[in-house]
C-alpha positions as CSV (number, residue, x, y, z in Angstrom):
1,X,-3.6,8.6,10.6
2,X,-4.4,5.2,8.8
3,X,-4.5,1.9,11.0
4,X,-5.7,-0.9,11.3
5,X,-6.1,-4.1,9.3
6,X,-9.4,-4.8,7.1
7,X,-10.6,-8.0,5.4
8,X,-12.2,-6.6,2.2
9,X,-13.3,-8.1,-1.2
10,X,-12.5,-7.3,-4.5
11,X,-15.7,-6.8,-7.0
12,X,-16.2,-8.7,-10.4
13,X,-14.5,-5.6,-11.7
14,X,-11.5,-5.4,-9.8
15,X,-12.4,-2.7,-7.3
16,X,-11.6,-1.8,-3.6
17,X,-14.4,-0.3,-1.5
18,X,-12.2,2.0,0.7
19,X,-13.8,1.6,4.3
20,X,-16.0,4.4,5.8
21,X,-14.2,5.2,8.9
22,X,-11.3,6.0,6.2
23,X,-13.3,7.8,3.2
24,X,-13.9,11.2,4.8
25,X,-9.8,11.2,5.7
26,X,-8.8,10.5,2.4
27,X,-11.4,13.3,0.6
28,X,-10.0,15.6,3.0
29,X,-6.3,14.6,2.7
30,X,-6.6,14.3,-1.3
31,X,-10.0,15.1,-2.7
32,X,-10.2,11.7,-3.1
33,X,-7.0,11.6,-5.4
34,X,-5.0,8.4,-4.7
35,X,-1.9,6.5,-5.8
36,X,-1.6,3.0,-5.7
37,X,1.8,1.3,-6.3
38,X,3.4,-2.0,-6.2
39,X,5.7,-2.7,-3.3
40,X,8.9,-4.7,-2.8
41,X,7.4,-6.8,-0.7
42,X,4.4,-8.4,-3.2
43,X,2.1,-5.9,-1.8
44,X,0.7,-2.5,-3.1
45,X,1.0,0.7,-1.3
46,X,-2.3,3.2,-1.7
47,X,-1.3,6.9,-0.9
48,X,-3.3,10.0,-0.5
49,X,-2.0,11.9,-4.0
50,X,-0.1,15.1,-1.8
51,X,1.7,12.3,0.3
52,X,2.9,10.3,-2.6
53,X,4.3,13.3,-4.5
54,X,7.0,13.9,-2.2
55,X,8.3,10.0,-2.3
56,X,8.0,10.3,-5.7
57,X,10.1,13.1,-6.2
58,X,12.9,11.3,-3.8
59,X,12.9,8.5,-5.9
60,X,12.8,10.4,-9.6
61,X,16.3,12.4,-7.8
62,X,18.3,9.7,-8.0
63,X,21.0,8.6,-10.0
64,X,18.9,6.7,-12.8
65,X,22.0,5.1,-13.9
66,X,23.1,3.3,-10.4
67,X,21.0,0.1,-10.5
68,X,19.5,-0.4,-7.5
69,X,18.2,3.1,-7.7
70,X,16.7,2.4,-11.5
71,X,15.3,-0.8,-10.0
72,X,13.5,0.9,-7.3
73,X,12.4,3.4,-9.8
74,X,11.1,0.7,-12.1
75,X,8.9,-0.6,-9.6
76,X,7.6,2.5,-7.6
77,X,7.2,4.8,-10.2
78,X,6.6,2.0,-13.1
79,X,3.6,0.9,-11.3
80,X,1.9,4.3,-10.0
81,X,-1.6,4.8,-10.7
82,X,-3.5,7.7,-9.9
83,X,-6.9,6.7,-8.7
84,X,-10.1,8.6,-7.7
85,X,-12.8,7.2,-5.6
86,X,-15.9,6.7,-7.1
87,X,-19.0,7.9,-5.3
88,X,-19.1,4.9,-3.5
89,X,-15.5,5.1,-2.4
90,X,-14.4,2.3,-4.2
91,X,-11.1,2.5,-6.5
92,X,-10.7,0.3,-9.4
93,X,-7.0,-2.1,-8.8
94,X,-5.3,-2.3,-12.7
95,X,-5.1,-6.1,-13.3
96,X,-1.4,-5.4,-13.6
97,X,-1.4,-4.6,-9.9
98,X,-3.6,-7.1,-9.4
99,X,-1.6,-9.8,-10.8
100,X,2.1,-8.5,-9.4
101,X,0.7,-8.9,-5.9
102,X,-1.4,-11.4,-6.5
103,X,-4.8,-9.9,-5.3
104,X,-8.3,-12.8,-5.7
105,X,-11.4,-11.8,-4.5
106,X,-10.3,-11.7,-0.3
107,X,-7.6,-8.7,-0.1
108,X,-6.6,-7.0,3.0
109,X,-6.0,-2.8,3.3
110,X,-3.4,-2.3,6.4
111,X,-3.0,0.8,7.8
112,X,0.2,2.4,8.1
113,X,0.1,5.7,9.0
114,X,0.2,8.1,6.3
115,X,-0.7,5.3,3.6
116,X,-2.4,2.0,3.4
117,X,-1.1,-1.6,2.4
118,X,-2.6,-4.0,0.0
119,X,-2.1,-7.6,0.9
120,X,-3.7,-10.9,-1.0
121,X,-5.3,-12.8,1.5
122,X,-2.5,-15.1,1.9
123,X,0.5,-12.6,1.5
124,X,-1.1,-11.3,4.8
125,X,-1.4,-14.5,6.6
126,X,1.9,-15.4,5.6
127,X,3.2,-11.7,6.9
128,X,1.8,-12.5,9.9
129,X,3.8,-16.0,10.5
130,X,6.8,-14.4,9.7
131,X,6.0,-12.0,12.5
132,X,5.0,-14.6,15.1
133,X,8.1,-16.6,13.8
134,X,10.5,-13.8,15.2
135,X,9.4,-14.0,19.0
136,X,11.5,-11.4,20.6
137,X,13.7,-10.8,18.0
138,X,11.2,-8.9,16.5
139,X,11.9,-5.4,17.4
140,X,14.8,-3.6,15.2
141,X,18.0,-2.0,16.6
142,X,17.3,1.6,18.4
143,X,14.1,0.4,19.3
144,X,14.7,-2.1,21.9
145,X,13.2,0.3,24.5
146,X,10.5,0.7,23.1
147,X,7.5,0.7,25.3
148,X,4.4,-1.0,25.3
């Protein structure tokens, strides 16, 4: 289970050093296989390899002639890179994932479960107004009794 929200840098090469409370999960989840993929959102969404293949094949079963299922298709699968952590857990971000969610040096890896998201340091910030900005309307429909 991946949570929690982490202020990281990128190196000079473009690489991620995957926290070490989250290594040993992800080399016993994947081997250290990954995915990393852009999201609709301006993010990028890093899987562990055997929890990615299932989207994957969700997405690759629909109609690749209806549009919005081509689209989605486009971006998910389009931009999915198999990674492998190095031995120093870092994974190396493609400049073209880089530059579609407009990753600098400061980056932020959000926990969300079964995956992690990829923020630039002020997609986050600004995820995080829009948040504050919806006050109680915040929670979605069949979970207003939700607990806390």
């Amino acid at each position: 289970m991946f949570q929690g929200a982490t202020s990281l840098s990128l190196d000079a090469k473009g690489r991620m050093a995957v926290p070490a409370r989250h290594r040993d999960a992800l080399l016993k989840a994947a081997e250290g296989r990954l995915v990393l993929t852009a999201h609709p959102h301006r993010c990028l969404l890093l899987y562990p390899a055997p929890d990615w293949e299932p989207i994957r094949a969700r997405i690759l079963a629909a109609p690749s002639l209806e549009a919005q299922s081509a689209k989605l298709r486009r971006l998910l699968v389009g931009f999915a890179v198999e990674l492998e952590m190095d031995s120093a857990g870092r994974v190396l971000v493609a400049p073209e994932l880089r530059q579609y969610a407009g990753l600098e040096k400061d980056i932020w890896l959000v926990g969300q479960g079964s995956h992690f998201e990829v923020w630039s340091d002020a997609g986050w910030k600004q995820q995080q107004e829009e948040i504050f900005a919806l006050g109680d309307k915040l929670l979605p429909p069949g979970m207003e009794n939700l607990a806390l």
